[in-house]
Each structure stands twice: as C-alpha cells, then as structure tokens.
C-alpha positions as CSV (number, residue, x, y, z in Angstrom):
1,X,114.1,180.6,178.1
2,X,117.7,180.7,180.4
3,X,117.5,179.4,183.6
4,X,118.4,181.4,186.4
5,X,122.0,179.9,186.5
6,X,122.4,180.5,182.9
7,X,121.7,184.6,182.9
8,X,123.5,184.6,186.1
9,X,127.2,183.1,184.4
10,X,126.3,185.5,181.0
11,X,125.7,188.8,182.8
12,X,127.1,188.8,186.1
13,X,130.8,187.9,187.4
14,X,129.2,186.7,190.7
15,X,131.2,183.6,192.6
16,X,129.9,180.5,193.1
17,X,128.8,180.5,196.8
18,X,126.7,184.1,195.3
19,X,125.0,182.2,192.8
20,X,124.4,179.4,195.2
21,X,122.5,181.5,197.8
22,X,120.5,183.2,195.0
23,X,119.4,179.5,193.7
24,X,118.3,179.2,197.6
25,X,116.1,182.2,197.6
26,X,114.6,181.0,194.4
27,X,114.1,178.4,196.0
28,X,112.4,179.0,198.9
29,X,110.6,182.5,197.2
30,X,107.2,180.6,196.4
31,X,106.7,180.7,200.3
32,X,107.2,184.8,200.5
33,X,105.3,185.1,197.2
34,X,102.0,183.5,198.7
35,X,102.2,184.7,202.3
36,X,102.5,188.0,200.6
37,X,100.2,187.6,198.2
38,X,102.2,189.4,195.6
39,X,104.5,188.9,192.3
40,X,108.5,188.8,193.8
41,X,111.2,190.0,190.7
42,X,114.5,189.3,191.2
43,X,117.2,191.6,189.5
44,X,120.9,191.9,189.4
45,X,122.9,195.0,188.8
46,X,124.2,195.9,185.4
47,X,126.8,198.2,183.6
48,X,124.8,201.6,183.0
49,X,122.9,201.7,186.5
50,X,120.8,199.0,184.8
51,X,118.9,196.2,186.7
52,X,118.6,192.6,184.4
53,X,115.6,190.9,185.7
54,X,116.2,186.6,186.1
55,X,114.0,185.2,188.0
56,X,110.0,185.7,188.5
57,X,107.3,183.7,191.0
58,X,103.7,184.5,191.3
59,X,101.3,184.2,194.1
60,X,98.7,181.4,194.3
61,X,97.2,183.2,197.0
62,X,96.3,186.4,195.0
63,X,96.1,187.3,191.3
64,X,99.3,188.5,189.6
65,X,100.9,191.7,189.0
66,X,102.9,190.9,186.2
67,X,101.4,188.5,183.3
68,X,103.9,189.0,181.5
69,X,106.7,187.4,181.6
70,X,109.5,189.6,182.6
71,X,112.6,187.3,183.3
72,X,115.5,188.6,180.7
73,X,113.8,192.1,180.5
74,X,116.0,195.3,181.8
75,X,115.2,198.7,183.9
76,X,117.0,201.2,184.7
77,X,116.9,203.1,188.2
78,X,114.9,206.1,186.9
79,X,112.1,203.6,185.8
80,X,112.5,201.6,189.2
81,X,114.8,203.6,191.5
82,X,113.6,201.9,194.6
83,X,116.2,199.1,193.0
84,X,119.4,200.8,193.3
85,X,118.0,202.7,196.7
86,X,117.5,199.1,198.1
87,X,121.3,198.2,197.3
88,X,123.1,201.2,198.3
89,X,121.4,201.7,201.3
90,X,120.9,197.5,202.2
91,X,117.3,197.7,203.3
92,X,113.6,197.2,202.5
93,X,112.4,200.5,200.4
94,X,108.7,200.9,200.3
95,X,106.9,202.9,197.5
96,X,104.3,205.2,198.9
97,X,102.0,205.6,195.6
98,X,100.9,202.8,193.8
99,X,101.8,202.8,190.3
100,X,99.8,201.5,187.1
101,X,101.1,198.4,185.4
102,X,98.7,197.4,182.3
103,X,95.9,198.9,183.4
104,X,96.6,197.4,187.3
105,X,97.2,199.4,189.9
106,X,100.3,197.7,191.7
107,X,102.6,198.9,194.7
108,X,106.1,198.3,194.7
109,X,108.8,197.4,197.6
110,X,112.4,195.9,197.2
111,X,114.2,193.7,199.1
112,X,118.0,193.3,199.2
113,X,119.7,190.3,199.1
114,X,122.5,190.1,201.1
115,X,125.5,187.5,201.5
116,X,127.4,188.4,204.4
117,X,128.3,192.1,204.5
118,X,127.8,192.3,200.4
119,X,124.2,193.2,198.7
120,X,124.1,190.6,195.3
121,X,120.8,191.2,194.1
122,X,117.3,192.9,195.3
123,X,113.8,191.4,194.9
124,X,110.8,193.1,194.0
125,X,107.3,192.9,195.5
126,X,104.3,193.7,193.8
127,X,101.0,193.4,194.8
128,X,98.3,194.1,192.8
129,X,95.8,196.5,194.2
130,X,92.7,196.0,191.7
131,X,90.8,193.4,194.2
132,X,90.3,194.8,197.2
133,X,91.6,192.7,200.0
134,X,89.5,193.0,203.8
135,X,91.7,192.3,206.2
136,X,91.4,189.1,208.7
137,X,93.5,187.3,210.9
138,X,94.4,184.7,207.8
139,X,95.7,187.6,205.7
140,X,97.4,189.7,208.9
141,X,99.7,186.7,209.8
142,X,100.7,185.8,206.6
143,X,101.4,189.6,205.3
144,X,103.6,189.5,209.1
145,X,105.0,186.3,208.4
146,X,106.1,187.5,205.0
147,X,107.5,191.1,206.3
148,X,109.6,188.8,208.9
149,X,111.4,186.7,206.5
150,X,111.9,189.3,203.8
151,X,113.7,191.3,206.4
152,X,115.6,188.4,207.2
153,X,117.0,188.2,203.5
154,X,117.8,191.5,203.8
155,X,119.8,190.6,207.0
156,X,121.4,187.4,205.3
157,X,119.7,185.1,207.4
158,X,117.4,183.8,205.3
159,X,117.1,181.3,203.7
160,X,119.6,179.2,205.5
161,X,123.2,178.2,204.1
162,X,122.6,174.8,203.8
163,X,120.5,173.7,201.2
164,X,117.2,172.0,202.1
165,X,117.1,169.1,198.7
166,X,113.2,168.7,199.7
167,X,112.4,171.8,199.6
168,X,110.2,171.6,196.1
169,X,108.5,168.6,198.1
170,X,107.6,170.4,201.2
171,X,104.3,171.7,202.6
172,X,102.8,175.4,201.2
173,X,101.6,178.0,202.5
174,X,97.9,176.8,201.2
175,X,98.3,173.5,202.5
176,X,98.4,174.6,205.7
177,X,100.3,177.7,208.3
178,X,100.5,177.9,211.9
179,X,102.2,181.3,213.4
180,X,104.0,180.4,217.1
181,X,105.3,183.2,218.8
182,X,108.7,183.4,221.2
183,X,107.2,180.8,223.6
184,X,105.7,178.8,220.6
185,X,102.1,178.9,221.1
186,X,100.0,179.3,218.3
187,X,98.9,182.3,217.9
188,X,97.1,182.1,214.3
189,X,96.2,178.8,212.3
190,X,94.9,178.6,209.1
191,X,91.4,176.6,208.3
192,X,93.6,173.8,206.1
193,X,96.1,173.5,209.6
194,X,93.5,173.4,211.5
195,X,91.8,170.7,209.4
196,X,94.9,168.6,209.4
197,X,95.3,168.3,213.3
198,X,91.9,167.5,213.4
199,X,92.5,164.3,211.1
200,X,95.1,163.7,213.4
201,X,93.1,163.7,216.4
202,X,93.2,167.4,218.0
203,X,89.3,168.0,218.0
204,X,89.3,171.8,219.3
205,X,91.0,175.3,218.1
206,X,94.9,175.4,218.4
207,X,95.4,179.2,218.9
208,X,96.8,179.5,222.8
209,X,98.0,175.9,222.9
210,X,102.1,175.2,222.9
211,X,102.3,173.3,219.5
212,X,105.0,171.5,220.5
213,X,104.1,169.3,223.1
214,X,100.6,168.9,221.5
215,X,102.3,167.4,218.4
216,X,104.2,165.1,220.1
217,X,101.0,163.7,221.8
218,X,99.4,163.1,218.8
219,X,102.2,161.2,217.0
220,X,102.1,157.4,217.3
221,X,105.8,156.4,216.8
222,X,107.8,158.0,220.0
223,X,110.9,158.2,217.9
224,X,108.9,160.5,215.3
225,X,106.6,162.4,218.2
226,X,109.9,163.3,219.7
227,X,111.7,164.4,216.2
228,X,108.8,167.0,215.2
229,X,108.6,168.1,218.7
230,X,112.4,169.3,218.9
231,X,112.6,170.3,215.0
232,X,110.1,172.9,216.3
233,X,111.7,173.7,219.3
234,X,114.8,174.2,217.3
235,X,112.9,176.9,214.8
236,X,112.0,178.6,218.0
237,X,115.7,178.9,218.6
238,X,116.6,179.8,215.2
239,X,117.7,177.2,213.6
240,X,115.6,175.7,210.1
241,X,114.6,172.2,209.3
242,X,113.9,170.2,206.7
243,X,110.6,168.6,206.9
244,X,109.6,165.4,208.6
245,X,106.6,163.0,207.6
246,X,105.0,161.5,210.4
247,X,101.8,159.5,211.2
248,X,99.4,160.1,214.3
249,X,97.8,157.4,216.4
250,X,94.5,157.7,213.9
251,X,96.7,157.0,211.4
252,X,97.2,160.6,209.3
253,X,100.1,161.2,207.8
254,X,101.4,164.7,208.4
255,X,104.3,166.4,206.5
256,X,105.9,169.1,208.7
257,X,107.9,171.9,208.5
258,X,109.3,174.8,211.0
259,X,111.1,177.9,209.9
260,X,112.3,180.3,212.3
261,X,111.8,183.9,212.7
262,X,114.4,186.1,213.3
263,X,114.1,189.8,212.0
264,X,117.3,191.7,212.3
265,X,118.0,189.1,214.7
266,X,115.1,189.4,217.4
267,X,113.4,186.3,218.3
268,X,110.2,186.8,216.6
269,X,108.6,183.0,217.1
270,X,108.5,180.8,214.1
271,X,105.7,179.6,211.2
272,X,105.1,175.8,210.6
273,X,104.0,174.5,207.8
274,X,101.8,171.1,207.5
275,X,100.4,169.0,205.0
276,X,97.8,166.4,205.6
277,X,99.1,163.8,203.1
278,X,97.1,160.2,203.9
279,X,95.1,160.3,200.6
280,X,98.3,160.8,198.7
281,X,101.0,158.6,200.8
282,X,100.9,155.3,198.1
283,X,101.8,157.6,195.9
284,X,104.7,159.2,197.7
285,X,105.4,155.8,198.9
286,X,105.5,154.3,195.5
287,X,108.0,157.1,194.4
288,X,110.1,156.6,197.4
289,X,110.6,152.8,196.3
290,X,111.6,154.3,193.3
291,X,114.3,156.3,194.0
292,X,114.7,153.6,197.0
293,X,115.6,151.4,194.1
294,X,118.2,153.5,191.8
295,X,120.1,153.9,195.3
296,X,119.9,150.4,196.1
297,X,121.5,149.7,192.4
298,X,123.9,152.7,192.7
299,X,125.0,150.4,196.2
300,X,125.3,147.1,194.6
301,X,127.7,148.8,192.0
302,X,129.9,150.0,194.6
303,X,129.7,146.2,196.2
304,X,130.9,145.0,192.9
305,X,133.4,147.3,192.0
306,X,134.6,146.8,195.8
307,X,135.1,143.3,194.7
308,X,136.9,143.8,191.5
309,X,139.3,146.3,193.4
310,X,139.7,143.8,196.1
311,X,140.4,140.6,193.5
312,X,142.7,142.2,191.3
313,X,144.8,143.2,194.6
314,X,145.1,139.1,195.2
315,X,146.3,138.8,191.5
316,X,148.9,141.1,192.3
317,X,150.7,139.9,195.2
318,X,151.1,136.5,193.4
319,X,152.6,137.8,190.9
320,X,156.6,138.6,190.5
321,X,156.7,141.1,188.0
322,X,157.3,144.9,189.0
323,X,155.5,146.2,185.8
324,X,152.8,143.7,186.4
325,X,152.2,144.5,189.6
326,X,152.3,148.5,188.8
327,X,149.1,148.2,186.3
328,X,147.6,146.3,188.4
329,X,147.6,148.5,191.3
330,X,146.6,151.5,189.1
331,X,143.5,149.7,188.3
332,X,142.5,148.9,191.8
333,X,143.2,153.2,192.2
334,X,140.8,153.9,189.6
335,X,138.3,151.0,190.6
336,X,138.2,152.5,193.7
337,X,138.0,155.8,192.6
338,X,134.8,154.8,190.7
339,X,133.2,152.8,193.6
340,X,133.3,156.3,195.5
341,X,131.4,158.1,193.4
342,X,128.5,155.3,193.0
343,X,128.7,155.3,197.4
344,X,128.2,158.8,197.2
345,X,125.4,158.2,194.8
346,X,123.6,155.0,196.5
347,X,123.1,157.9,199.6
348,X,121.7,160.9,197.2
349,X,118.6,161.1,196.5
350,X,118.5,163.5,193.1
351,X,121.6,161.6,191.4
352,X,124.0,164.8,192.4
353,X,127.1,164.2,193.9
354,X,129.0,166.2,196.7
355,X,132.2,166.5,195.0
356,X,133.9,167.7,198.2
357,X,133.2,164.6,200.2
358,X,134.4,162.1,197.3
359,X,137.5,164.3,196.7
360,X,138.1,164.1,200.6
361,X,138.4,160.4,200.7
362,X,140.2,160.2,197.5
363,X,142.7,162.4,198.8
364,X,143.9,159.9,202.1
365,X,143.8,157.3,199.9
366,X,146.5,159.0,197.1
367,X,148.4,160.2,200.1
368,X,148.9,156.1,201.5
369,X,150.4,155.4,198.1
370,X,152.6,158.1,198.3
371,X,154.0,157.9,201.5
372,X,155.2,153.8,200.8
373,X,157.4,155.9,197.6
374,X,157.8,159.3,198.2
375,X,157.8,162.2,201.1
376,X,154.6,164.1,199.1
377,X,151.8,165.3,200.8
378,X,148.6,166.2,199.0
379,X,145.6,169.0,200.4
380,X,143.1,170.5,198.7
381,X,141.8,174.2,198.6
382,X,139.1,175.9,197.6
383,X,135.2,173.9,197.3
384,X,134.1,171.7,194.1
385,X,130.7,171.4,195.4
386,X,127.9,169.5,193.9
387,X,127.7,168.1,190.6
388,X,125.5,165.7,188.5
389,X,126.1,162.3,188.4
390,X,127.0,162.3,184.8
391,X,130.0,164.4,185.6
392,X,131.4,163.1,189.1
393,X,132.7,160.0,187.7
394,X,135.1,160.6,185.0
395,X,136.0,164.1,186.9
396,X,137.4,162.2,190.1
397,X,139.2,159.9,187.7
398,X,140.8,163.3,186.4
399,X,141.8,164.2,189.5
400,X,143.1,161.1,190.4
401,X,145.1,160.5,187.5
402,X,146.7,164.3,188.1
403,X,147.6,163.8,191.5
404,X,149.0,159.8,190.9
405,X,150.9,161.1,187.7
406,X,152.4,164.4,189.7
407,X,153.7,161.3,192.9
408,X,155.1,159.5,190.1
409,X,157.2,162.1,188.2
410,X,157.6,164.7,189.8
411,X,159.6,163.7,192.5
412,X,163.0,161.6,192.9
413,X,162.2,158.4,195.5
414,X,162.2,159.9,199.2
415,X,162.1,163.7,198.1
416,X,159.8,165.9,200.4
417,X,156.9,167.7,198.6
418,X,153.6,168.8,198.6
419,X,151.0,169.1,195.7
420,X,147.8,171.0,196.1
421,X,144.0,170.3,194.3
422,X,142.7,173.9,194.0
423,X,139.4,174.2,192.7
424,X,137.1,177.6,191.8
425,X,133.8,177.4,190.9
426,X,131.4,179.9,189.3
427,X,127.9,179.8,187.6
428,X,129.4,179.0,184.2
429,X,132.5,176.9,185.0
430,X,134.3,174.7,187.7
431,X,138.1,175.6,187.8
432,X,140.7,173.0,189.1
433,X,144.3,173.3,189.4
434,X,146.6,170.7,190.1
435,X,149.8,171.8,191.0
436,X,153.6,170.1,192.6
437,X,156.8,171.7,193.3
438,X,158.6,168.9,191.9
439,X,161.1,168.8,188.8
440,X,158.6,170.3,186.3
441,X,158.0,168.7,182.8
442,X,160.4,167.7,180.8
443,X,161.9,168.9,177.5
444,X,159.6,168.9,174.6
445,X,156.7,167.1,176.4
446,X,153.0,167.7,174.4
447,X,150.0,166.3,176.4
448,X,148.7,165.3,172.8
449,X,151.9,163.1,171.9
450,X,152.3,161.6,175.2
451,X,152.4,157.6,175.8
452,X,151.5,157.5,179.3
453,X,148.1,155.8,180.0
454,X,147.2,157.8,182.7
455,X,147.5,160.8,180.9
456,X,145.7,159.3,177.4
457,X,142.9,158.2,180.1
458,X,142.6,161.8,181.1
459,X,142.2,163.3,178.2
460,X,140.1,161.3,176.8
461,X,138.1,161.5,179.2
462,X,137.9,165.9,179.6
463,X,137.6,165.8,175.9
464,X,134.9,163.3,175.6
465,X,132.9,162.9,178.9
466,X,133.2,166.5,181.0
467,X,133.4,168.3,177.6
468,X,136.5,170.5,178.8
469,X,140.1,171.6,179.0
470,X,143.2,170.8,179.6
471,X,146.2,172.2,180.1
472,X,149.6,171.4,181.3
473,X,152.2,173.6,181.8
474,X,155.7,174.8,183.8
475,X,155.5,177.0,187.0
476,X,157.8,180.0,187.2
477,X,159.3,178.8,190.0
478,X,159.5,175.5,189.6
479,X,157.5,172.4,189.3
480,X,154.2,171.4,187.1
481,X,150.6,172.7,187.0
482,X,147.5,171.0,185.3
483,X,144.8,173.2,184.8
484,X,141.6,171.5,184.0
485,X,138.5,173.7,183.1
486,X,135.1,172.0,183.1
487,X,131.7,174.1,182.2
488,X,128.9,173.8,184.8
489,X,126.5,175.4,182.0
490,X,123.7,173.5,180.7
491,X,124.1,170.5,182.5
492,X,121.3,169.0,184.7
C-alpha cells in the first residue's frame, strides 16, 4: 500500500510545505479520531470534481465506521458532496441524516484543511451509530474537545507548524485527559488521569483545582515541577508543547502533554494529556540508552573527522608546493563538510537531518575561502528541509563541490560576484539549483568527459548515492547553472 507521501507526489501537484502540514495532521489525527470516537478520511481534490482518499485512522475509543480499507479509493461530490461543500465554502459541514454504510448506520461531517488562506484537503468524520452511546461527562468533553481542535484545522491553527518528533511517543487520549478551561482549572478528568495523579500523590478529585500549580507541587525535581507547570501555562496561552517526562516525590513517572484550544481564535482553555509510565520507564530508559548510544557514535565521528580536518591543515602549511597545498585544503572542505552532517546527527534523535541548518554553516564556511581569492558572495533561497541520514551526507558534498567549483572558475582573481543555492522541494522530489554570474562554461565542456575531481566526486556520488540528476548548463544571460534533482520518494 502507498504511503501518504507517496499518493500525495502521484496525484496532487501540492508544494512541499502542503504536504508537510498534511503529514502533521496525520500525525496528530489519532487524538481527534478517539476524542471523537469516530473513523477520520482524509481526501484530496481530483480532476473531474473527484475526491482521492490517502489517509484513514480509526477510533480506539468506539468501533469503526469503515472496515474497509478505503485509502486509494475515489468519490465523487454527488456520492459525498459535503466534500467539495467543505472546500468551497472553508468550514465544518454537518450531515443531518445518517446514512447506511454496510449495513451501519454512520453520520458524516467534513473538515477542511487549511494552510494559510488556501483549503488543501478536507477530512471526513464518521461515526458509527449502531451502538448506542449514553451520554456522560467522559464522552461530553471529549466530543467538545474534539469539535475544538477540528475547528481549529479548519482555521489553520491546528496542528502547529513545527513538527513535534515525539509525537508517536506521546500520551493518548485513553491513557489519560484532563479538560482546563481559560483560567486552567480542571473542569473534567478522566478515571485513567485521575488514577495517574493519584500515583503521584494527589489523593482527592481534580475537577475545580488549578492544574497547574498542583502539578508543580507534586513534582520532586524543581527544575522539572517548574517546566510542566509553565508548558501548561503556555497551552493556556496558546502555544503547543511537546511532552515532558517527569517523576513526583513518590516516585511516578508521568509523561505530560498540553495542547491549546483556540477555536476560530477564542481562548477556549486547553486538554492535557498524561501517562502514568513507572511500570514501563526501564524500558523507555533502556531505548533511550539506545538511541543515547548511536548519537554518542554519530559525536565521536565528528571528533575524529574534526581531527583529520584539523591534521591534514598542519601537513599543509609545511609544505611548499601550491598544487600540494590546493588538494590538501579541498580535503579538509570536504572533511569538514562530512563532520557537519554526523554533528547534526549526534543531536537527532530519528537519524534525519535538518538540511537547512547544515547548509547554513556550510555556506560561511565556502564564503571564508572565497573572500582570501575572489569578491563572490554565496546565499541561499528557498528551504531543503529534512532529510534521512543516508542522503544528507553525499548531498552536502554535492553542494559543496558546486559552490567551490563555481569560486574557482567562474570568476577572474578579485572579480565581484554572487552565486545563489536555490532549492524547491515537493512530495516526490528536492530541486536545487546552483547558479554564478560568472564567465559561463567553456567551449565544448561535457560533465561526462570532464577531468576535474571535484566534478568526478559529484557525479559519482548523484548517480550512485542520491540516485539523481545532474545537469550543467549556460544561462541566457550569462554565467553557469547546475541543476541537481534528487527524488524524496521511497526513501525512509
């Protein structure tokens, strides 16, 4: 079966930062699914006034409207017209009569999802009517918890931009929910919240009490007591956070998280999650060494590589010849440019790499060379984002090489320039251009008969590490482009 990202770059022509938020709904959707105890859908718009569904969660709170599996299946908007209705007109559409869905009765709603003033997909609720539900105060805050943060995607304000990496790891709705309101006192807890404070050493009810400064009582480490208290404050204000482990003075261990409420932008309190984890911390703790571990190796790399960059510079002042002296100082650029990515690495903790930060201090660093030969300046445009480790390494030695070999022929000694890294990225491909207004390429040049190392280096690596293209080639109005294209699709 296609992953979300994959039927996204085959039937859509949505950008990268669209397919990124989309990836954060699915996300976080699990959350809406069970608080409102129904099946969620989510569909994107097709040629034909088609809907392509490509992404499906179920509630573990309620049994399932759709068995079946209906990611990869199409609709049009006279089966399901509350799907188009729900992205012309950018809000919630309800569907007054249930309808039957193999032999269930279910009732429909959609939800669009909006990126800033643009609707990009809609998600479908259904709920499946065959058990009768009674209503209690469990079921009436989640179902208001849920109607709060589906109308916050409709806004765009939820879930947030930044991308929570924990967010698979993070407490459930079943694991425990309390509801604050504005002033953030509880004003519903669920039994398994309520359980979990009593472990950590809250004997009574919570509803009424200001969670806040009753959490930070009950927390044995100040540092951590003071943390949780102010990540929920902050959810009161607004603003997200990812969760927090911390262990009371009886010595539970508590995951927490907060997550505001905001419909259409009206402070509307805030839910926290919380997970009574003592039974299970070993575990955890044994998988934290783990990853503890690969970043610890990932650090020692860097140390040595640091080394090697720093030893082959001595060899090179002692030595007399320019040519000497010239390969030597491109190996300490591409040492370096390796030790980058493996920092970047000893800090992640799902061997991904944030392209944009490598690329940022790669950049200063190929602008000091310059400046000692030339009058080029070097920026970059446009976002690489993240990528997976496999990748990151031999794609900043790409862009290294580019930019080094555009300061070294492009431009006469002491000409003024400026090259430019722009890079695109979509759900299928990542796009970079490399371009110089310098004195363009010269008369019968062919990438594939080159001798320059730099350049072999290149494409030997987009051929046989990023599985890409390459492409070099004259600008109109002078000076050289590279365009490198490097698919995204399939990779982990």
């Amino acid at each position: 079966m296609s992953t979300l990202t994959d039927l996204l770059a085959e039937h859509t022509k949505l950008s990268g930062v669209a397919v990124d938020h989309l990836q954060l709904v699915v996300a976080e959707w699990q959350l809406l699914s069970d608080l409102s105890f129904a099946d969620f859908n989510m569909w994107v718009p097709q040629d034909g006034d088609k809907f392509l569904c490509v992404a499906q969660a179920r509630p573990t709170t309620a049994p399932t409207a759709h068995p079946e599996d209906v990611v990869g299946s199409e609709v049009d908007s006279e089966e399901h017209p509350q799907l188009r209705r729900a992205m012309d007109e950018s809000r919630i559409c309800r569907e007054e009569d249930p309808r039957w869905h193999l032999g269930v009765p279910v009732r429909r709603e959609t939800i669009p999802v909006r990126l800033g003033t643009q609707v990009i997909a809609v998600l479908s609720r259904s709920t499946n009517l065959a058990v009768p539900r009674v209503p209690s105060p469990l079921e009436i805050s989640y179902l208001g918890s849920a109607a709060d943060l589906c109308q916050m995607i409709a806004d765009g304000t939820f879930p947030a931009p930044e991308p929570s990496p924990d967010v698979h790891t993070s407490p459930r709705v079943g694991d425990g929910l309390i509801r604050l309101d504005p002033s953030g006192a509880v004003v519903f807890a669920s039994p398994n919240a309520l359980s979990a404070y009593h472990r950590m050493g809250h004997a009574s009810d919570l509803v009424g009490v200001h969670l806040a400064p009753l959490t930070r009582s009950l927390i044995g480490d100040p540092f951590d007591a003071t943390e949780v208290a102010q990540r929920i404050r902050l959810a009161l204000e607004g603003k997200p956070s990812m969760r927090m482990e911390a262990e009371s003075r009886r010595g539970a261990a508590v995951l927490f998280r907060a997550l505001p409420l905001r419909p259409r932008g009206q402070a509307a309190g805030a839910i926290v999650l919380c997970r009574d984890v003592t039974e299970v911390r070993r575990r955890d703790r044994a998988l934290m060494s783990k990853d503890a571990t690969i970043r610890e190796i990932h650090h020692r790399v860097k140390n040595n590589l640091q080394t090697v960059a720093a030893l082959l510079r001595l060899q090179s002042r002692r030595l007399s010849n320019p040519e000497a002296k010239e390969a030597l100082a491109e190996s300490v650029r591409r040492v370096t440019s390796i030790a980058l990515v493996h920092e970047t690495l000893s800090m992640s903790v799902d061997e991904r790499v944030d392209l944009d930060d490598v690329v940022d201090k790669v950049i200063p660093m190929m602008s000091d060379v310059a400046v000692t030969e030339t009058q080029v300046s070097v920026r970059r445009e446009g976002g690489f984002g993240v990528v997976p480790a496999e990748i990151a390494t031999p794609l900043v030695m790409v862009l290294t090489e580019l930019v080094q070999n555009a300061f070294e022929h492009a431009y006469a000694p002491g000409q003024r320039g400026e090259v430019v890294v722009h890079s695109e990225r979509s759900a299928k491909w990542l796009d970079v251009s490399i371009t110089d207004d310098g004195k363009g390429l010269p008369p019968g040049f062919s990438l594939e008969r080159t001798d320059r190392l730099g350049l072999q280096i290149v494409r030997t690596l987009v051929d046989s590490e990023l599985r890409g293209s390459l492409s070099l080639r004259r600008r109109p109005r002078g000076g050289t482009e590279a365009v490198l294209r490097v698919p995204l699709r399939g990779r982990r």
